[in-house]
C-alpha positions in Angstrom: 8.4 -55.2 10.9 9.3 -51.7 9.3 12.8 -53.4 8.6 11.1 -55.5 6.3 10.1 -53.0 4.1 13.1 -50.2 4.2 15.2 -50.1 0.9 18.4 -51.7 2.9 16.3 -54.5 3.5 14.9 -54.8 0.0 18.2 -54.3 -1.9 19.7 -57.8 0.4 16.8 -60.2 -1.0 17.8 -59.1 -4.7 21.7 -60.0 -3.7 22.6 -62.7 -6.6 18.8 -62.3 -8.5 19.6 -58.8 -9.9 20.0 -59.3 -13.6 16.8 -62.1 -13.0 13.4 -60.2 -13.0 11.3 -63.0 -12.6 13.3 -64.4 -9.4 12.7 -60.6 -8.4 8.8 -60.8 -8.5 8.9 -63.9 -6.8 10.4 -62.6 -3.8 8.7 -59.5 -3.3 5.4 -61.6 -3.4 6.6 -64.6 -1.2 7.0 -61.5 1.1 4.1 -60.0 0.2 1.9 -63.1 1.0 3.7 -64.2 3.9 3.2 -61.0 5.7 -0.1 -59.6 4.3 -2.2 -62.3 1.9 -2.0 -65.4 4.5 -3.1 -63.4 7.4 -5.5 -61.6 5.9 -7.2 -65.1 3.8 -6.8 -66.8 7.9 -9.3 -63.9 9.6 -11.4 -64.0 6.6 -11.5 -67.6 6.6 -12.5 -68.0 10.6 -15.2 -65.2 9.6 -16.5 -67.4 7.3 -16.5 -70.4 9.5 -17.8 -68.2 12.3 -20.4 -67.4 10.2 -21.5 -71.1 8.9 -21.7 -72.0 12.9 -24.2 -69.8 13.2 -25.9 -70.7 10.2 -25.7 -74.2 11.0 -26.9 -74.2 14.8 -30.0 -72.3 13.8 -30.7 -75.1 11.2 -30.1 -77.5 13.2 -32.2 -75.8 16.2 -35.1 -75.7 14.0 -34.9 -78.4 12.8 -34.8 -80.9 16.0 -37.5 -78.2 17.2 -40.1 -79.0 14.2 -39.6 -82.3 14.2 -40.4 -82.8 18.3 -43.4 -80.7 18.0 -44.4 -83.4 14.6 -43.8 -86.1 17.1 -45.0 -85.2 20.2 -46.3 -81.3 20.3 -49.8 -79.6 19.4 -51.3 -78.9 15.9 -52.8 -75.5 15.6 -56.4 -76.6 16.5 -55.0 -77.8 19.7 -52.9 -74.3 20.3 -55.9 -72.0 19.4 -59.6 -72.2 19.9 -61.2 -73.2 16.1 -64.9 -73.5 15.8 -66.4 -73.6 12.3 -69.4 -71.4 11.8 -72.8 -71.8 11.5 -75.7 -70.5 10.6 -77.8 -68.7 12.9 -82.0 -69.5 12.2 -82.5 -66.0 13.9 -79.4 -64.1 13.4 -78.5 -65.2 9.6 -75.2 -65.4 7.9 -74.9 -62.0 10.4 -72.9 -64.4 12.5 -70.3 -64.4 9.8 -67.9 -61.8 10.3 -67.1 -58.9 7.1 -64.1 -60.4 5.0 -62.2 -58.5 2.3 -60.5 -60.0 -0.2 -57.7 -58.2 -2.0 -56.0 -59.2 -5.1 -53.9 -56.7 -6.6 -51.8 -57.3 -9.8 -50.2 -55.8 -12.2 -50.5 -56.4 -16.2 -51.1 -59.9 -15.3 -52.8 -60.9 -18.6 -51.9 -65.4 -18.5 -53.2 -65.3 -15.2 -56.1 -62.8 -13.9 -58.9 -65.3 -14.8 -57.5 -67.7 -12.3 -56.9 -65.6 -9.5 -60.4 -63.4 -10.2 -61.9 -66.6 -10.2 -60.5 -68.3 -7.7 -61.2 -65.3 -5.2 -65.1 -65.0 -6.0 -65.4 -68.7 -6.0 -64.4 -68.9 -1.8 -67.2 -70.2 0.2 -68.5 -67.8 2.5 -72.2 -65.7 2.6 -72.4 -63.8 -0.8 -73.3 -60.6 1.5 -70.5 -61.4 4.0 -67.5 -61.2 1.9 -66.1 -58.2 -0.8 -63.3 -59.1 -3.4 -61.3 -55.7 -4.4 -59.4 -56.4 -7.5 -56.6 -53.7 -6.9 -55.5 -53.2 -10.9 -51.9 -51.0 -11.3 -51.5 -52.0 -15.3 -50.6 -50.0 -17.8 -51.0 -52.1 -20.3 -55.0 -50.3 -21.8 -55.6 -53.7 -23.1 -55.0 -55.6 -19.9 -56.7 -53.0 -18.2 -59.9 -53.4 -20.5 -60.1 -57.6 -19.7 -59.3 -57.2 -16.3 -62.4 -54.7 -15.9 -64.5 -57.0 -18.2 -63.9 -60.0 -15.8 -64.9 -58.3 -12.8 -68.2 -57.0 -14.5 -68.5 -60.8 -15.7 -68.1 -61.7 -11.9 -70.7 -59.0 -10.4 -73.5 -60.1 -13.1 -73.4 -63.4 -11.2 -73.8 -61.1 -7.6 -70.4 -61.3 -6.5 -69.6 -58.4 -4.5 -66.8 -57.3 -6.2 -64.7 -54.0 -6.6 -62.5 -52.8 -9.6 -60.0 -50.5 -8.2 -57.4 -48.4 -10.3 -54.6 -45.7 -9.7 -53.1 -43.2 -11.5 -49.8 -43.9 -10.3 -47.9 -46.7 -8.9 -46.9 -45.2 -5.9 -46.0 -47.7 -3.3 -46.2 -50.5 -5.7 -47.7 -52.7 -3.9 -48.1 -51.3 -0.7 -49.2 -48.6 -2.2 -52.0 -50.5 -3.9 -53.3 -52.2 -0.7 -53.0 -49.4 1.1 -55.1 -47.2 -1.0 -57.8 -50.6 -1.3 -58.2 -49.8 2.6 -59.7 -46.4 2.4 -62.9 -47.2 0.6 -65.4 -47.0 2.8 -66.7 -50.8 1.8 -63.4 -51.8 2.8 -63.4 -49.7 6.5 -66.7 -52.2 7.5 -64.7 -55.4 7.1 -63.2 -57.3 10.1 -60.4 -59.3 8.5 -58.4 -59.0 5.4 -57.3 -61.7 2.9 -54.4 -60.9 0.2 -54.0 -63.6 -2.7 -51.2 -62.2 -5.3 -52.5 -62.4 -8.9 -51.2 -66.2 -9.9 -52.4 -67.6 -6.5 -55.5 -69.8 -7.1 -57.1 -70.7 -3.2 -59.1 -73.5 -2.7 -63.0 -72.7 -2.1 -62.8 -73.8 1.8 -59.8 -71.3 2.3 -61.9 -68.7 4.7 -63.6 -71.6 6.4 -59.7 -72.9 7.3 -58.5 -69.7 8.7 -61.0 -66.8 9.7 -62.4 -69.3 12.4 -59.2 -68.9 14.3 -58.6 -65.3 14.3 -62.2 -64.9 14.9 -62.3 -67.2 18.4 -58.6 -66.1 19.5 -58.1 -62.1 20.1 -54.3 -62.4 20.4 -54.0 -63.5 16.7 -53.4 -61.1 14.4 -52.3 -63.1 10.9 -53.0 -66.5 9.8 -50.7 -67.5 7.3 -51.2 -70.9 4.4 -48.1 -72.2 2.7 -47.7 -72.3 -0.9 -48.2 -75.2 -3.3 -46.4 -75.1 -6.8 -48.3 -75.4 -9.7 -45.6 -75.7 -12.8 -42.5 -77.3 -10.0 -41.9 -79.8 -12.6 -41.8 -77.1 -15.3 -37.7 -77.2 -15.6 -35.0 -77.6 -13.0 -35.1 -74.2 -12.1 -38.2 -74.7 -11.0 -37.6 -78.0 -9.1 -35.0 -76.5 -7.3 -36.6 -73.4 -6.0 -39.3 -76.2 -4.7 -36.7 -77.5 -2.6 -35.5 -74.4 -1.2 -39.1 -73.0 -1.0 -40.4 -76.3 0.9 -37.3 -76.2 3.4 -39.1 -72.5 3.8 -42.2 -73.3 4.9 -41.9 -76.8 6.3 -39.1 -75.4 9.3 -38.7 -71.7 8.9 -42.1 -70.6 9.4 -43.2 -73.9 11.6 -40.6 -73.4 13.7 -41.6 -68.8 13.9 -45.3 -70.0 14.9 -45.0 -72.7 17.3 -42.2 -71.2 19.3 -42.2 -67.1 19.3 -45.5 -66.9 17.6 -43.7 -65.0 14.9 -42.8 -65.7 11.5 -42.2 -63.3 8.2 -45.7 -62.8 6.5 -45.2 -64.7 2.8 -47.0 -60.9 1.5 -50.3 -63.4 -0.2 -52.0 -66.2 1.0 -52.5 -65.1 4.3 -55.7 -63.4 6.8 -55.1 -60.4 8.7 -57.2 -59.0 11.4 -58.0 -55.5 10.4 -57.4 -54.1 13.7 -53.7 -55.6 14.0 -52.5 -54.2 10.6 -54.0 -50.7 11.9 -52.4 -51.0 15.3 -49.3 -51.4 13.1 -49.1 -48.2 11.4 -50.5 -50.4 7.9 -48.7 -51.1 4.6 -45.2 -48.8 4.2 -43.3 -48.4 1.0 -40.3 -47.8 2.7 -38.5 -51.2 1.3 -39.5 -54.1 -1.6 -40.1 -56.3 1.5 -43.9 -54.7 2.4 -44.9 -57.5 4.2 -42.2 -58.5 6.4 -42.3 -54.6 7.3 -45.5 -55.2 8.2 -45.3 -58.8 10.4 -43.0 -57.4 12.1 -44.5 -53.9 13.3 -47.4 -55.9 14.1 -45.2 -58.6 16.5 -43.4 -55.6 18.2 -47.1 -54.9 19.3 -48.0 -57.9 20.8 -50.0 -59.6 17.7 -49.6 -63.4 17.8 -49.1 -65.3 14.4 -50.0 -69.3 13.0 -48.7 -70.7 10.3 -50.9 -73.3 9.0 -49.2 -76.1 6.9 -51.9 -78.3 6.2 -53.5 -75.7 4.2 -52.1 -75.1 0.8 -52.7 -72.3 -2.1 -51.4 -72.9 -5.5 -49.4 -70.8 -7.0 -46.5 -70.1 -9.9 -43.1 -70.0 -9.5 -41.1 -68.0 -11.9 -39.8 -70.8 -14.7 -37.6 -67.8 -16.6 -33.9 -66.7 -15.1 -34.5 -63.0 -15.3 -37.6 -62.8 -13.3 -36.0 -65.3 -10.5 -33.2 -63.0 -10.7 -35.4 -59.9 -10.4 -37.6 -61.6 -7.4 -34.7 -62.7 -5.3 -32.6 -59.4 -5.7 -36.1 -58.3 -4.3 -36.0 -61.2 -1.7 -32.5 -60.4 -0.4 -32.0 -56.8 -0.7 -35.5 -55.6 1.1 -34.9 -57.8 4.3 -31.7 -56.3 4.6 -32.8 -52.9 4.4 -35.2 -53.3 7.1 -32.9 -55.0 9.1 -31.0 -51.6 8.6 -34.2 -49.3 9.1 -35.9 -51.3 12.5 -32.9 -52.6 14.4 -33.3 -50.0 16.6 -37.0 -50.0 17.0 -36.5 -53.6 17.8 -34.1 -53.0 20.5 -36.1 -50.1 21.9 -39.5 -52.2 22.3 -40.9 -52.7 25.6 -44.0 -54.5 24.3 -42.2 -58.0 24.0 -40.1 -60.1 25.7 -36.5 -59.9 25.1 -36.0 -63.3 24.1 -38.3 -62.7 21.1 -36.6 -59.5 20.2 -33.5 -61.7 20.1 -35.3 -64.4 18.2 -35.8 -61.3 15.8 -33.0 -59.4 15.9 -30.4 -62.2 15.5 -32.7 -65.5 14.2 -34.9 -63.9 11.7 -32.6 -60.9 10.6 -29.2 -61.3 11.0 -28.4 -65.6 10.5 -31.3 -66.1 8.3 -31.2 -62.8 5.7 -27.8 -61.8 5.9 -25.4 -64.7 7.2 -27.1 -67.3 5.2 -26.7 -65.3 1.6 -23.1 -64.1 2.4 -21.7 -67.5 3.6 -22.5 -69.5 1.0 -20.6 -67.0 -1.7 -17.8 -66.0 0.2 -16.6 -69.4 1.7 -17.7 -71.6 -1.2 -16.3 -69.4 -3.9 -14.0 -67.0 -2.5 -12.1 -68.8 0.4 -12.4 -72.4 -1.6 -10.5 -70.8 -4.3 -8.2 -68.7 -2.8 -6.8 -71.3 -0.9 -5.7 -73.3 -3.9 -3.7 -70.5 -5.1 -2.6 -69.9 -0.9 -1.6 -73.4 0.2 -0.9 -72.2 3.8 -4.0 -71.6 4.9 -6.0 -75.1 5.3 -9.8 -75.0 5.7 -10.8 -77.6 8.2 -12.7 -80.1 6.8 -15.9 -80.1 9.2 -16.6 -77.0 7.0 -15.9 -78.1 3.2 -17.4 -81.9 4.0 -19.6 -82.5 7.2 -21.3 -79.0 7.6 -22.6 -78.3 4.5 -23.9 -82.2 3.6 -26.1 -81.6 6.7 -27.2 -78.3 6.0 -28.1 -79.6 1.8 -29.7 -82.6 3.8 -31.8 -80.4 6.1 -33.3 -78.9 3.1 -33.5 -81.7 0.8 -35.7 -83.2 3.7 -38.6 -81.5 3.3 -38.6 -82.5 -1.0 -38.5 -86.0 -0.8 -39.0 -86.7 -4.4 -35.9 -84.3 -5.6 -33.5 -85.8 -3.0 -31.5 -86.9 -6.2 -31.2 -83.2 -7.7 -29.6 -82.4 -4.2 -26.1 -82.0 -6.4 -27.9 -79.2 -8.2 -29.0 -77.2 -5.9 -25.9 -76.8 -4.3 -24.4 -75.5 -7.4 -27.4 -73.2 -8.4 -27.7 -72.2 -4.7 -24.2 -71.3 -5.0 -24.3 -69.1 -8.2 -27.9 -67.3 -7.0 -25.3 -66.8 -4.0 -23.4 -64.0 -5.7 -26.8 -62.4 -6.5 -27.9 -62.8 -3.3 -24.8 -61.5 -1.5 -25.1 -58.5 -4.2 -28.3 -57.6 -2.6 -27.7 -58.0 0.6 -25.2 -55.8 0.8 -27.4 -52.9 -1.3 -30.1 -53.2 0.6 -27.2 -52.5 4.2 -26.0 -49.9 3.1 -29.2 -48.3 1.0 -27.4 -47.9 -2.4 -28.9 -47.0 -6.0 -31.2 -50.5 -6.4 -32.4 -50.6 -2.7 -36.2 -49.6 -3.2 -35.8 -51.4 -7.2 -39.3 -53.1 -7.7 -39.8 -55.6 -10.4 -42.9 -57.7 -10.7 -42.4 -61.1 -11.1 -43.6 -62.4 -14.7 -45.8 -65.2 -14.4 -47.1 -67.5 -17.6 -50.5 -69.2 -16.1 -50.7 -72.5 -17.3 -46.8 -73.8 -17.5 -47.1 -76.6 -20.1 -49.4 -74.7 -22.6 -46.9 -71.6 -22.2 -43.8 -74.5 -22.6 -45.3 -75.6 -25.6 -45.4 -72.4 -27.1 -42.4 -71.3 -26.7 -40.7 -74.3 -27.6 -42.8 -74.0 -31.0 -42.9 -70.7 -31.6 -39.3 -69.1 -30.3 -36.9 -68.5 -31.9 -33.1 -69.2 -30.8 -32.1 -66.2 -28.4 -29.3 -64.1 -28.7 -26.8 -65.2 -26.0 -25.8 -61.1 -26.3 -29.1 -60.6 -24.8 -29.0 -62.8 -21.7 -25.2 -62.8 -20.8 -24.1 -62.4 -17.0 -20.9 -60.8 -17.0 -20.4 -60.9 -13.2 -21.4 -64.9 -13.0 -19.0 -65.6 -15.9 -16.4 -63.9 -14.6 -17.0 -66.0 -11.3 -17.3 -69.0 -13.6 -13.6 -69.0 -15.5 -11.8 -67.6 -12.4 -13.0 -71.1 -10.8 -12.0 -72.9 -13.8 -8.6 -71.3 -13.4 -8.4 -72.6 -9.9 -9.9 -75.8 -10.7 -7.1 -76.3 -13.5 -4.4 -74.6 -10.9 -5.4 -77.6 -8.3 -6.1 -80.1 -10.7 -1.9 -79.8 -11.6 0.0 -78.3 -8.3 -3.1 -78.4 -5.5 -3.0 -80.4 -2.3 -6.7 -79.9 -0.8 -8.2 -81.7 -3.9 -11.0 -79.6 -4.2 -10.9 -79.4 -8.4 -13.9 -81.8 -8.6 -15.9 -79.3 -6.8 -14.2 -76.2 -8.3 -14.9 -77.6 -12.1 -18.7 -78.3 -11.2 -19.3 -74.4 -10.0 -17.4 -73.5 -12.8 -19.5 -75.2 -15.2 -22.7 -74.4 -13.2 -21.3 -70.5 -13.1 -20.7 -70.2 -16.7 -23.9 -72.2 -17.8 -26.0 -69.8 -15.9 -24.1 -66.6 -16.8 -25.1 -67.6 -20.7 -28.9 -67.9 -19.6 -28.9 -71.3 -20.4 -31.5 -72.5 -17.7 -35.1 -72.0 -17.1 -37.3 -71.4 -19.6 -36.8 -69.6 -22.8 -39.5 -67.4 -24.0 -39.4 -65.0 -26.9 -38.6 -61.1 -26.6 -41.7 -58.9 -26.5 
C-alpha cells in the first residue's frame, strides 16, 4: 500500500502521459477512488442500509402489532376501568374530582377566542373545574384582548384565571410550570393542557378523566389531533399524512404494548401527582413534553392513547413556521436522547424490555435513524453512486423498502393515497432539515435550546382569502434556501450525469428531488402571507 503512494511509484503511471495534464488528473483520481472513494461510499452505503433495516422492522413491527390488536385485541374501555360520573343527591357535583385546565399561548391574536372558548365551554360542574389562561405575549395589544376575553368569560361565572409573566423563561415550560404554583391550581387533581389553536369538543373531560380517576397506575391520557385547515394547500395535506401515520401506529402501538408513548405536549390529561412524582415541567430542551412522559414512565406511570377521541387543531400552512416547528421537533428529541440515556439505563423502576423499547424504539430508530436515513441514502448515496459506478445499491433498498415504508404511512390517509409521490419528495427535502437538527440537538450546538412559536392563522380559508387579495408578490430574496438549492442543482447535475453515461437509471427519481429541492428552496409552497 505505501508503494502506491511513494514518488517512484507516481512518476511510472505518468510514463507516456507527461506532456498530457488531463490524462495526468485522470490517473491520480482513478487511484484515488479506487483506493479511498469506493471503499469509503461501500461502508457508508451498508450504514445506510443498516440503518433503513432498522427503520423498516420497527415499521413493520408496529404496524402488524396495531392492526392485530384492531382485529382481535382490547379497546381502552376494555384495558382500563371507565365509569362515567354521576351526580351524587347527597354528595353533589363533590364527586367530581378538581380539574385544571391550562392554555398557554403566546401573541396568539387569529386564534385565542377559539381556544378561550373552547376551554370554558367543556362540560363539567362550573365549581369543579378552573381554566388558567397562561398569557407570555408581548404584543400590549394582544395582551389587552386576551385579558378582555377572559373578563368576558368570568362575567358568565366561569372560573377562569388570567396569568402573566415578566419573562419568558422556560417558554413554555416555564409558563406551565409557573401556572402550578397558584394556590387554585395546588387543589386540583388532574391537569388538562390545550395549546392556543386547539379547539376540544365539550365532552372532552367526560372522555378522559373517568379513566385516570378509576385506574391509579395511569398517569396521562392522551387524544389525537384532528386537522382543521388539512385541505388548506399540499403542505398541509402532506403533514396530514405523516401526522396520521403518527397517531394511528406510533402512539397506538406505545399504549397498547409498553404503556408508553411521547406526550403530543396539548390535548392530553395528567394526573397531578404523576407529573410531581416526575420532577414537573424542565426547560432543559424544546421538547418539554417528551422530557416529561418520559420521567414520568421511568417511575412507573402507565399511559393510553385514545384514538377515538379527536381535538381540532391548525397545522402550520406557511414554510417558515413548518421549518421552525420541525427544527423544534427533530432537534429537542435528540438532545434528550443525549441528556437521559443514561438515566434510562440506570432505572431500576421498569423492566428492561421497556427501557429497550425506549432506549432503541422511541429514541434511537424513530428520532434519529428515521431523519438521517432518508437524507443520507436518498440524496447522498443515490447520487454519489451515479458519479461512482462501482458501488451498486441493492435494489431491495431503492425499490421494495421504501414503497412499503410510503405505503405504511399512506395507510392511515386513505383519501391522499394519490399524493403519496409527493410526500416522498417533500419528506425527502424536510430530510435535510431534519438531519440538520438532529445532529444539533446530539451534539448540543448553538440552536439546541432555539424556541420558535409556531404561527397559526385561525380560520384557514378566511386567512387564504386574504392573502391571496391583499399580498403582494414576495421577494424570492426574502424566502430563498441556500442549503436546499444547493441540494437541488447538485441532483440535477447527477440526474443529467445519469441521464447521458449512468447505468442504475435512477435520473427519473434524481430530476423529481431536484425539482422538489429547488421549488422548496425558492419558498414556492405553502401559503404566502404578507411581511409584517
Amino acid at each position: 500500500m505505501e508503494k502506491l503512494f511513494t514518488v517512484a511509484y507516481l512518476s511510472e503511471l505518468f510514463v507516456g502521459a507527461q506532456d498530457d495534464i488531463p490524462k495526468q488528473i485522470e490517473l491520480i483520481w482513478g487511484h484515488i477512488k479506487v483506493l479511498l472513494v469506493v471503499p469509503f461510499l461501500r461502508v457508508y452505503m451498508y450504514i445506510n442500509l443498516v440503518m433503513l433495516i432498522m427503520l423498516f422492522t420497527e415499521m413493520v413491527y408496529m404496524a402488524v402489532v396495531v392492526v392485530f390488536n384492531k382485529l382481535f385485541g382490547k379497546n381502552p374501555e376494555q384495558r382500563y376501568k371507565f365509569e362515567p360520573f354521576e351526580d351524587d343527591s347527597e354528595l353533589g357535583s363533590s364527586v367530581y374530582p378538581l380539574v385544571l385546565v391550562q392554555v398557554p399561548m403566546f401573541n396568539e391574536r387569529e386564534v385565542y377566542q377559539l381556544s378561550i372558548g373552547a376551554a370554558c365551554r367543556l362540560s363539567w360542574p362550573s365549581d369543579r373545574i378552573v381554566v388558567q389562561v397562561l398569557d407570555d405575549s408581548t404584543d400590549p395589544l394582544i395582551k389587552g384582548m386576551v385579558e378582555m376575553e377572559c373578563q368576558s368569560w368570568a362575567s358568565k361565572g366561569i372560573n377562569i384565571h388570567y396569568q402573566v409573566r415578566d419573562n419568558r423563561k422556560g417558554y413554555k415550560a416555564g409558563a406551565l410550570k409557573e401556572g402550578l404554583k397558584h394556590d387554585y391550581a395546588k387543589q386540583c387533581e388532574y391537569v388538562v393542557i390545550f395549546d392556543a389553536d386547539f379547539q376540544p369538543e365539550p365532552d372532552f373531560l367526560t372522555q378522559t378523566i373517568p379513566f385516570l380517576h378509576h385506574n391509579s397506575k395511569l398517569g396521562l391520557v392522551q387524544g389525537r389531533w384532528k386537522f382543521v385547515n388539512s385541505n388548506d394547500c399540499l403542505m398541509t395535506r402532506i403533514q396530514e399524512i405523516s401526522l396520521n401515520y403518527h397517531f394511528k401506529v406510533e402512539q397506538e402501538f406505545g399504549s397498547i404494548t409498553y404503556a408508553f408513548f411521547g406526550f403530543n405536549g396539548t390535548a392530553g390529561v395528567w394526573r397531578m401527582a404523576a407529573l410531581e412524582e416526575a420532577g414537573g415541567w424542565k426547560d432543559r430542551t424544546t421538547v418539554e413534553d417528551m422530557d416529561l412522559a418520559v420521567r414520568a414512565s421511568l417511575k412507573g406511570w402507565e399511559f393510553l392513547y385514545i384514538g377515538s377521541l379527536m381535538v381540532k387543531n391548525e397545522l402550520p400552512s406557511v414554510l417558515k413556521a413548518y421549518r421552525y416547528q420541525q427544527h423544534r421537533w427533530s432537534c429537542g428529541p435528540a438532545n434528550l436522547f443525549r441528556k437521559m440515556i443514561f438515566e434510562i439505563m440506570k432505572n431500576n423502576r421498569v423492566t428492561l424490555w421497556k427501557k429497550l423499547y425506549v432506549l432503541y424504539s422511541f429514541f434511537f430508530v424513530r428520532k434519529i435513524v428515521a431523519h438521517i436515513v432518508a437524507f443520507t441514502l436518498y440524496c447522498i448515496v443515490i447520487p454519489a453512486t451515479v458519479l461512482i459506478p462501482e458501488v451498486m445499491i441493492p435494489v431491495w433498498s431503492t425499490i421494495y423498502i421504501p414503497t412499503i415504508i410510503t405505503l405504511l404511512n399512506a395507510a392511515g390517509t386513505p383519501r391522499s393515497f394519490y399524493l403519496v409521490v409527493f410526500w416522498v419528495l417533500f419528506e425527502n427535502v424536510m430530510s435535510l432539515h431534519r438531519t440538520k437538527a438532529t445532529f444539533i440537538g446530539l451534539f448540543e450546538a448553538q440552536r439546541a435550546n432555539e424556541w420558535v412559536v409556531t404561527e397559526k392563522h385561525g380560520d384557514a380559508s378566511r386567512v387564504k382569502t386574504e392573502t391571496q387579495q391583499t399580498q403582494p408578490r414576495f421577494k424570492i430574496g426574502e424566502r430563498i434556501l441556500m442549503l436546499e438549492l444547493f441540494v437541488g442543482f447538485v441532483l440535477f447535475g447527477c440526474a443529467c450525469y445519469d441521464l447521458s453515461y449512468g447505468k442504475y437509471h435512477y435520473y427519473v427519481y434524481l430530476y423529481l428531488q431536484a425539482i422538489a429541492f429547488i421549488i422548496m428552496g425558492c419558498g414556492y409552497i405553502g401559503n404566502q402571507v404578507p411581511n409584517s
